[in-house]
DRENDO-1510 file (C-alpha; in Angstrom, 1 decimal, always signed):
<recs>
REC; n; res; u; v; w
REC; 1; UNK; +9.9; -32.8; +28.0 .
REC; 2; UNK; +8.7; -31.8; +24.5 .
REC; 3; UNK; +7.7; -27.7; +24.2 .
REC; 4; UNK; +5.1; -27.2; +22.1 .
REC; 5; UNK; +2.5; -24.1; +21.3 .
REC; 6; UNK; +0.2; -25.6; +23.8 .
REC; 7; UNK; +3.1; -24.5; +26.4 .
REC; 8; UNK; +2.8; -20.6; +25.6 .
REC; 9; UNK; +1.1; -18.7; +28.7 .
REC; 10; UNK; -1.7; -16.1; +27.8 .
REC; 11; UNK; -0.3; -13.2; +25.8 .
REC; 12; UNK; -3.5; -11.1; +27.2 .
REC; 13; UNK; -2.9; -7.8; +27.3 .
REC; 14; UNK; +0.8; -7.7; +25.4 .
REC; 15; UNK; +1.0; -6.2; +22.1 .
REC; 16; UNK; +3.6; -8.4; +19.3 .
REC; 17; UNK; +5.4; -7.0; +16.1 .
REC; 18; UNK; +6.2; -9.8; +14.4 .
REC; 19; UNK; +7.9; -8.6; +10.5 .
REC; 20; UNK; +7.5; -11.3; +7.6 .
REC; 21; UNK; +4.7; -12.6; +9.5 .
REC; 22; UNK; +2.1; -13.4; +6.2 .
REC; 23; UNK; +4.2; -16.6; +5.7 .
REC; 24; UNK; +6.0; -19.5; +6.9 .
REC; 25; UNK; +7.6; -19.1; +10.1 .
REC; 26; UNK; +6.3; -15.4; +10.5 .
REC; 27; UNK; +2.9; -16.6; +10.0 .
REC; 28; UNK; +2.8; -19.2; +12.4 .
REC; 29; UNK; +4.8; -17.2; +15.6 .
REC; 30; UNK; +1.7; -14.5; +14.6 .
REC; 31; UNK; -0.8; -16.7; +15.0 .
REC; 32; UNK; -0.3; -18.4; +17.9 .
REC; 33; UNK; +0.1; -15.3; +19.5 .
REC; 34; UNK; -3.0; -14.1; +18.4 .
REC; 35; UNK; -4.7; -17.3; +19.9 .
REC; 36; UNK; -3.0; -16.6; +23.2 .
REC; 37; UNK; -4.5; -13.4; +22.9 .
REC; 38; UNK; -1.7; -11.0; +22.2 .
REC; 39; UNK; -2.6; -8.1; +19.8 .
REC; 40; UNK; -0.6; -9.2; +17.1 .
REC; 41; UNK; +1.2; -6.5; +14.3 .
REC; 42; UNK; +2.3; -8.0; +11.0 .
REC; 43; UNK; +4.9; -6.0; +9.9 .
REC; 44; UNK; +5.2; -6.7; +6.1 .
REC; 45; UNK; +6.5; -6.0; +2.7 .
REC; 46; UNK; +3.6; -7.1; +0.7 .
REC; 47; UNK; +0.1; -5.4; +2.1 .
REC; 48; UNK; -2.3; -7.8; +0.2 .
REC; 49; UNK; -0.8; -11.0; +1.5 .
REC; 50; UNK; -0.7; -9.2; +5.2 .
REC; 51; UNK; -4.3; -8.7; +4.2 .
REC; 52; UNK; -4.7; -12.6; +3.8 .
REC; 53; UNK; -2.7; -13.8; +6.4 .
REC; 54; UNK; -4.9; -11.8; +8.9 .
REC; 55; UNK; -7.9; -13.2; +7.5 .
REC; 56; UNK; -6.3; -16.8; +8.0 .
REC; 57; UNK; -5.4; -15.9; +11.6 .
REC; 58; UNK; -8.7; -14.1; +12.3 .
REC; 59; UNK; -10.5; -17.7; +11.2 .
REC; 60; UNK; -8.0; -19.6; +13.6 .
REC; 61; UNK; -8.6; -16.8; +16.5 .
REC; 62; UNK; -11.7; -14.8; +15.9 .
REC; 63; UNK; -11.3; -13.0; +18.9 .
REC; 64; UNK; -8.1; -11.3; +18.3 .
REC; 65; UNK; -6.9; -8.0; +17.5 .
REC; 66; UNK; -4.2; -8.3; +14.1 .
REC; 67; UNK; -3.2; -5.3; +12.2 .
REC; 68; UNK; -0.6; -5.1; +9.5 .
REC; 69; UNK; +1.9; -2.1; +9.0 .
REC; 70; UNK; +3.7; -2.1; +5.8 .
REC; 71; UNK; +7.3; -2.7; +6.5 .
REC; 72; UNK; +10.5; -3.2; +3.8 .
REC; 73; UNK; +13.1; -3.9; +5.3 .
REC; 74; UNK; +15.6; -3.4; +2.1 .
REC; 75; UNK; +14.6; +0.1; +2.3 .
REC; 76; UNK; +16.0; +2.7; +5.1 .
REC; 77; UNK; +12.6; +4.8; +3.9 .
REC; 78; UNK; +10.4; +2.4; +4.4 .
REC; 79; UNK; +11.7; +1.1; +7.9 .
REC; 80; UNK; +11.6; +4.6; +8.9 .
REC; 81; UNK; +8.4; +5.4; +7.6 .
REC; 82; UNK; +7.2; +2.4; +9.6 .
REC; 83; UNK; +8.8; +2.8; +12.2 .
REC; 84; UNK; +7.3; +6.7; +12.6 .
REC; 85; UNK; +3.6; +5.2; +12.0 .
REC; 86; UNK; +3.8; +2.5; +14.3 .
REC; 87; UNK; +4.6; +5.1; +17.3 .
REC; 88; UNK; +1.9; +6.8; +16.4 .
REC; 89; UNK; -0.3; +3.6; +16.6 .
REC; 90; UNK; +1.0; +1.6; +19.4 .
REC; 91; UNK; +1.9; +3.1; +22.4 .
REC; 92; UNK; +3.8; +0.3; +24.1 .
REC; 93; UNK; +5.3; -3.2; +22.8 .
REC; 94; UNK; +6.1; -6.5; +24.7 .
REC; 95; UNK; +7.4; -8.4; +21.9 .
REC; 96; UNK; +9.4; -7.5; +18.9 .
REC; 97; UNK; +10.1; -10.7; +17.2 .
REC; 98; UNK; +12.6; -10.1; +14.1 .
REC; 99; UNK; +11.9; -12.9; +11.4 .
REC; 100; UNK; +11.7; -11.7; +7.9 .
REC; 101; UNK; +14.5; -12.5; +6.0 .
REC; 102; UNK; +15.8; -13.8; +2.3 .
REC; 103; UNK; +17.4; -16.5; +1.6 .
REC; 104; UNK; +20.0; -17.5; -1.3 .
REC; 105; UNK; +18.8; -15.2; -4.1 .
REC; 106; UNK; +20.4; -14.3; -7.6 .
REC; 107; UNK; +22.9; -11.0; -6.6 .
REC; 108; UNK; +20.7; -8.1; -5.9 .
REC; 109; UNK; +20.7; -5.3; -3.9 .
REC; 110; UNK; +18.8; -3.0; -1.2 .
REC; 111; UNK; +16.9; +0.2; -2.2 .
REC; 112; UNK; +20.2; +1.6; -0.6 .
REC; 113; UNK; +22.8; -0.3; -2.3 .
REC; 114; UNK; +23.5; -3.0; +0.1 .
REC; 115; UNK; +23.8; -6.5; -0.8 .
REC; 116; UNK; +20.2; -8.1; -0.2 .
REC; 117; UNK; +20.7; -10.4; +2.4 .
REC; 118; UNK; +22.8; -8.8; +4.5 .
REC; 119; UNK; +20.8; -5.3; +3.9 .
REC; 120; UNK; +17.3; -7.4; +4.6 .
REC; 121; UNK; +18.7; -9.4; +6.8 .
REC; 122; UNK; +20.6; -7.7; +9.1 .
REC; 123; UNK; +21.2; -3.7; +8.5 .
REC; 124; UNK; +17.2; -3.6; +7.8 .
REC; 125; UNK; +16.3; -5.2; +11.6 .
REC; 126; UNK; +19.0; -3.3; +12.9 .
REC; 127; UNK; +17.5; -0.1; +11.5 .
REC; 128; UNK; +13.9; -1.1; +12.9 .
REC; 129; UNK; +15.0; -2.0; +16.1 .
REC; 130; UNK; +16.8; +0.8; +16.5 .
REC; 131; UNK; +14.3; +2.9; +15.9 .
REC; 132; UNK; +11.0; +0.9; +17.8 .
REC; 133; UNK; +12.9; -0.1; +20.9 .
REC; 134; UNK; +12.2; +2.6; +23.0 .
REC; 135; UNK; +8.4; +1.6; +22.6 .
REC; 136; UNK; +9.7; -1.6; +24.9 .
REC; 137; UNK; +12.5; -0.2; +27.1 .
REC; 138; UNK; +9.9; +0.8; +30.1 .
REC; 139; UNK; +7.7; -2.1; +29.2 .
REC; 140; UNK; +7.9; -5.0; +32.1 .
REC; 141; UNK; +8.9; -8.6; +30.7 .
REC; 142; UNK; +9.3; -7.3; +26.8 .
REC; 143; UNK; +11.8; -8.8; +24.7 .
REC; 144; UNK; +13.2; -8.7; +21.3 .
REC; 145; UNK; +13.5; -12.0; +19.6 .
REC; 146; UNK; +16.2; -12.1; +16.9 .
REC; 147; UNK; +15.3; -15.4; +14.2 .
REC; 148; UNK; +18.9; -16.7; +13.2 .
REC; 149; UNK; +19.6; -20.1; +11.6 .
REC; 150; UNK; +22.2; -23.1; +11.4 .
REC; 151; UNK; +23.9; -20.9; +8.5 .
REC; 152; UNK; +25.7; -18.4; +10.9 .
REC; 153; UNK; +28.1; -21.8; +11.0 .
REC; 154; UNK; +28.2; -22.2; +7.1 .
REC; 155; UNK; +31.1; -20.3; +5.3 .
REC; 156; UNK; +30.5; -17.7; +7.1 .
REC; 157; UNK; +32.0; -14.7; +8.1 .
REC; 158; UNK; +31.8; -10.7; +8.1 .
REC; 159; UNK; +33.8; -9.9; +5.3 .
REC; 160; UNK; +34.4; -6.5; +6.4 .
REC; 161; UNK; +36.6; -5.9; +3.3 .
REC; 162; UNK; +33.4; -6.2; +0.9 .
REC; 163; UNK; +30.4; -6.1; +2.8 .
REC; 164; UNK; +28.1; -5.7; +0.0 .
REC; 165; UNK; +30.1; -8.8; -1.7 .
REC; 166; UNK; +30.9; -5.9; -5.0 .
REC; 167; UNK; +34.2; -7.8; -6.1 .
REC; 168; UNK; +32.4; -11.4; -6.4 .
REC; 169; UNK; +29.2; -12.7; -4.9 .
REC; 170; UNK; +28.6; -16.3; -3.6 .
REC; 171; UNK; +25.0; -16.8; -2.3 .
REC; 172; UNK; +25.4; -19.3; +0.1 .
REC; 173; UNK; +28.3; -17.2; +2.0 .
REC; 174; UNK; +26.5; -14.0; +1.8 .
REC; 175; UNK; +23.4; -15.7; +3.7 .
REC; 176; UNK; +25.9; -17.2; +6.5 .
REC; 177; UNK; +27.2; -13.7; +6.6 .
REC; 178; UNK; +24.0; -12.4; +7.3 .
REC; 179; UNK; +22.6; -14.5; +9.9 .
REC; 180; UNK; +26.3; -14.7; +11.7 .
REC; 181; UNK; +25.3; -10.7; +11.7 .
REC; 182; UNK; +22.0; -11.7; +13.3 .
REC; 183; UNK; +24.1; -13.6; +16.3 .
REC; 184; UNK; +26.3; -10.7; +16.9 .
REC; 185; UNK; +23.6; -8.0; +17.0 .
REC; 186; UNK; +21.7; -10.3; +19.3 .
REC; 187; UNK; +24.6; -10.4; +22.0 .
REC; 188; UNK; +25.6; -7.2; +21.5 .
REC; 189; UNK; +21.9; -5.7; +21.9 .
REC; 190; UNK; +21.6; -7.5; +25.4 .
REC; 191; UNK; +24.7; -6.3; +26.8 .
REC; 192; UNK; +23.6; -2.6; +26.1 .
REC; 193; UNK; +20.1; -3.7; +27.5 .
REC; 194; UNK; +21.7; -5.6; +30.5 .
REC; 195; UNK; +23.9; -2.3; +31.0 .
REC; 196; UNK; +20.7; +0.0; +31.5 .
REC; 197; UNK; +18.4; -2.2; +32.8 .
REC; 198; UNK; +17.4; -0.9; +36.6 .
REC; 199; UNK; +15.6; -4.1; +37.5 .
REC; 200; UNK; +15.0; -8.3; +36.5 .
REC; 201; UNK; +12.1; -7.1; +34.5 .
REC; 202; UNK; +14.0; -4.7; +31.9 .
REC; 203; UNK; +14.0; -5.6; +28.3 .
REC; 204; UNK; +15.8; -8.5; +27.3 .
REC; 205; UNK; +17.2; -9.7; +23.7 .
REC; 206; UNK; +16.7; -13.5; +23.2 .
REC; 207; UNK; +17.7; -15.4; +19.7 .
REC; 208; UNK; +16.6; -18.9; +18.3 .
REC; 209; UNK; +16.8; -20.8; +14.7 .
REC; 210; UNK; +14.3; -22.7; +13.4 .
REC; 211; UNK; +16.4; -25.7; +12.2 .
REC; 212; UNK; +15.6; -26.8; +8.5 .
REC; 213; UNK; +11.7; -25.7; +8.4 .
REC; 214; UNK; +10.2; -26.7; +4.7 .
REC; 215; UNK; +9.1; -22.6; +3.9 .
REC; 216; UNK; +9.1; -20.6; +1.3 .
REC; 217; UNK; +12.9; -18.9; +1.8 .
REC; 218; UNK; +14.2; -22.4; +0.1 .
REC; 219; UNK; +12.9; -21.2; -3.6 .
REC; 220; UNK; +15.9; -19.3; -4.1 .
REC; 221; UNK; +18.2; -22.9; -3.7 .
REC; 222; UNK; +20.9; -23.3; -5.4 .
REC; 223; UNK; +20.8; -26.0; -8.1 .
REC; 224; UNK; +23.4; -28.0; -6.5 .
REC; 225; UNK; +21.2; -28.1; -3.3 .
REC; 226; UNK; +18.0; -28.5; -4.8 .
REC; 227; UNK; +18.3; -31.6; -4.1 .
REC; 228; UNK; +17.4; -31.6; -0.5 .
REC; 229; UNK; +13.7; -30.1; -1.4 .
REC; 230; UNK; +13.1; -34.1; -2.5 .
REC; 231; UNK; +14.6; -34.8; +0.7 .
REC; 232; UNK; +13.2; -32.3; +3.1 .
REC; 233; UNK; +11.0; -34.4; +4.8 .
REC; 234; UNK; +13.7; -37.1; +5.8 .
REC; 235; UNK; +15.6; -33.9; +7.6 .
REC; 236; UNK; +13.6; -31.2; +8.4 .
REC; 237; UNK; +10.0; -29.9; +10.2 .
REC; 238; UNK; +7.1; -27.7; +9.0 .
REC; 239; UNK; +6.6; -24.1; +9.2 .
REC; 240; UNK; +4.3; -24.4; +12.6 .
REC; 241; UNK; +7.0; -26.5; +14.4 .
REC; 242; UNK; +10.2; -24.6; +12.9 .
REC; 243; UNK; +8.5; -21.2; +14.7 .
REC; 244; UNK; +8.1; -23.3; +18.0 .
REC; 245; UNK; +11.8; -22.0; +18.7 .
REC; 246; UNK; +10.5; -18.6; +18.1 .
REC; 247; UNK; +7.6; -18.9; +20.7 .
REC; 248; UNK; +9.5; -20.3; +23.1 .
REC; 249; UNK; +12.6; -17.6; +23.2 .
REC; 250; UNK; +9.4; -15.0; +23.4 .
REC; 251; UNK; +7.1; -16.6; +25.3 .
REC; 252; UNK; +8.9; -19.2; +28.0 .
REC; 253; UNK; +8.7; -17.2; +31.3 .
REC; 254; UNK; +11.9; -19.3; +32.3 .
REC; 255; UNK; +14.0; -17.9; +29.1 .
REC; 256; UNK; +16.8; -15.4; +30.0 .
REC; 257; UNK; +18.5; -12.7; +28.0 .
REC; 258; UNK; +21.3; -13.6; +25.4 .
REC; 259; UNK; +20.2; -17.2; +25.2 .
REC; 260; UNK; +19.8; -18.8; +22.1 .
REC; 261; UNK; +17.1; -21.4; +21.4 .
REC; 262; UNK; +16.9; -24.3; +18.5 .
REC; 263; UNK; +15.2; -27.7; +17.4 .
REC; 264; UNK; +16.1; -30.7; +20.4 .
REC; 265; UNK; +17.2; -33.3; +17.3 .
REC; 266; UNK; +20.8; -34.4; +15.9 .
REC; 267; UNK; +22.3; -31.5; +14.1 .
REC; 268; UNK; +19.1; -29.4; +15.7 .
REC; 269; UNK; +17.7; -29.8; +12.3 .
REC; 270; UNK; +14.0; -30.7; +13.8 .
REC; 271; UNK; +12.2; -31.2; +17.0 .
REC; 272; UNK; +11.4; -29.5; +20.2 .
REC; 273; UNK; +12.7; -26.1; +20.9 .
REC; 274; UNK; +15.8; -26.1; +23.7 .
REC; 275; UNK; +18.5; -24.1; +24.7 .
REC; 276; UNK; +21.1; -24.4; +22.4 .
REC; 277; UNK; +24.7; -23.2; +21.6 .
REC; 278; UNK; +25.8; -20.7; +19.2 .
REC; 279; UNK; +29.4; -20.8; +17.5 .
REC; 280; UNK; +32.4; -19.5; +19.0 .
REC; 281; UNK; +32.2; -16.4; +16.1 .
REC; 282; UNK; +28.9; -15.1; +16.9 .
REC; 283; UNK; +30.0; -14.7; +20.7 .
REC; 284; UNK; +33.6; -12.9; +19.7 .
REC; 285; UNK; +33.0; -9.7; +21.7 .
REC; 286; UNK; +35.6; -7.6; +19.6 .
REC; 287; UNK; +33.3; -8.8; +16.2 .
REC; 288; UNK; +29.8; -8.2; +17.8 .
REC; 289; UNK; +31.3; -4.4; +18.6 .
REC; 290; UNK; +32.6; -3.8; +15.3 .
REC; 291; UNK; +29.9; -5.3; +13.4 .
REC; 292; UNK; +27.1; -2.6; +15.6 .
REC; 293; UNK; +29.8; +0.4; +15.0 .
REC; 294; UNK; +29.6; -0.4; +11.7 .
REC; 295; UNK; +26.0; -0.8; +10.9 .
REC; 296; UNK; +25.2; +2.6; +12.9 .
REC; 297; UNK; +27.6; +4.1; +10.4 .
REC; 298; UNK; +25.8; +2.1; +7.3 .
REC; 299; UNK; +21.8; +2.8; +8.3 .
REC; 300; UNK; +22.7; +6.0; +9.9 .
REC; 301; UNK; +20.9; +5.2; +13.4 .
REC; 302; UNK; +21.5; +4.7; +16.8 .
REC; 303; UNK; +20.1; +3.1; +19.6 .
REC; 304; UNK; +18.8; +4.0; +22.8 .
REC; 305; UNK; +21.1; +1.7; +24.8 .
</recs>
């Protein structure tokens, strides 16, 4: 049977952080939230478009509580700033859905000298996480939701060797690097949180991709690919159903740590959100090890599991 947002319970009484939530995917896992009652924190870069996308979500739920808390991920200040104001503001958090993320831009880096999509990506969420996810470890039922994508399977790798891609940079490998990175943080994360859990209701880590969702992270295509914007529609699915995924890995009372949801179509390019399967890579246990040994080392935290 189809899932759709009319399928999410009541989120009454739980409290969401859900980063790059003023657009696209973000945007529409925030909302519905909100109109299931949750109170909803947009963690994002940009304060006047987190100023906006409350508005919009305050028109679709005018009964719910949204608050923004400026959050840049390509900056260990910032995430730590954030993360030091949002303990003072919240005392408790059920979800912490991870979904900001860049996608295929010009070589750039971090505020800390990491390649931007790997230091945005993945090292920034690992930071945050890191440092908010005590605020759910006594919290019944609460999960953290890490957004992946089909391009953990697409050249990618963790080029250990060159991290920050410094001898040569290709855009479309660095951003497979990065959300493979999502994948093995993900696993790794629930098997620390499976390890300390006392009970079924401890904290769980749950994953899930969108498929191809037509949002804004596909202005940085490569022209060899730009094609596929004149073809999007024949292949992929809009921001509101792309975060259905999203919903359901936070949301689905039947959902179970370390389980990875995507679109129910060919390919999982579009459709209903089900349990899917992530690539043999993402679930090496030696990689997903290494890969949190050396991000601790790289963002300079560590986690409470």
């Amino acid at each position: 049977m189809s899932w759709t947002e009319n399928d999410v319970p009541t989120q009454a009484g739980r409290v969401a952080v859900v980063t790059g939530a003023n657009t696209g995917l973000g945007f529409e896992t925030a909302r519905v939230l909100a109109q299931k009652g949750a109170e909803v924190v947009l963690a994002v870069r940009n304060p006047d478009k987190g100023a906006e996308a409350v508005r919009r979500i305050a028109a679709a739920a005018p009964c719910a509580t949204v608050r923004l808390q400026r959050l840049d991920l390509g900056s260990l200040e910032s995430v730590r700033e954030a993360a030091a104001e949002l303990r003072e503001s919240t005392p408790r958090i059920d979800l912490l859905v991870n979904n900001a993320g860049v996608m295929y831009p010009p070589k750039q880096t971090t505020a800390d000298g990491f390649e931007l999509q790997f230091g945005t990506n993945h090292l920034g969420h690992f930071a945050w996480t890191a440092q908010v996810l005590d605020l759910l470890l006594d919290v019944p039922g609460s999960r953290v939701v890490t957004v992946a994508s089909l391009a953990h399977r697409i050249r990618a790798a963790i080029h250990f060797d060159d991290l920050q891609w410094e001898r040569s940079y290709e855009r479309v490998a660095a951003y497979g690097q990065s959300k493979l990175a999502n994948l093995l943080f993900h696993y790794e994360l629930q098997r620390r949180l499976e390890a300390r859990a006392s009970g079924e209701r401890g904290t769980v880590a749950v994953a899930a991709h969108p498929g191809i969702a037509d949002t804004e992270l596909v202005r940085n295509l490569p022209k060899a690919l730009q094609f596929a914007q004149v073809a999007a529609p024949l292949f992929s699915h809009d921001a509101a159903h792309g975060a259905l995924a999203q919903l359901r890995a936070a949301t689905d009372p039947s959902v179970l740590g370390g389980q990875y949801y995507g679109p129910d179509a060919t390919g999982e390019r579009r459709g209903a959100p089900r349990l899917v399967t992530s690539s043999a890579q993402s679930l090496d246990l030696d990689l997903q090890r290494r890969l949190w040994a050396v991000s601790e080392e790289l963002t300079g935290v560590s986690f409470p599991v």
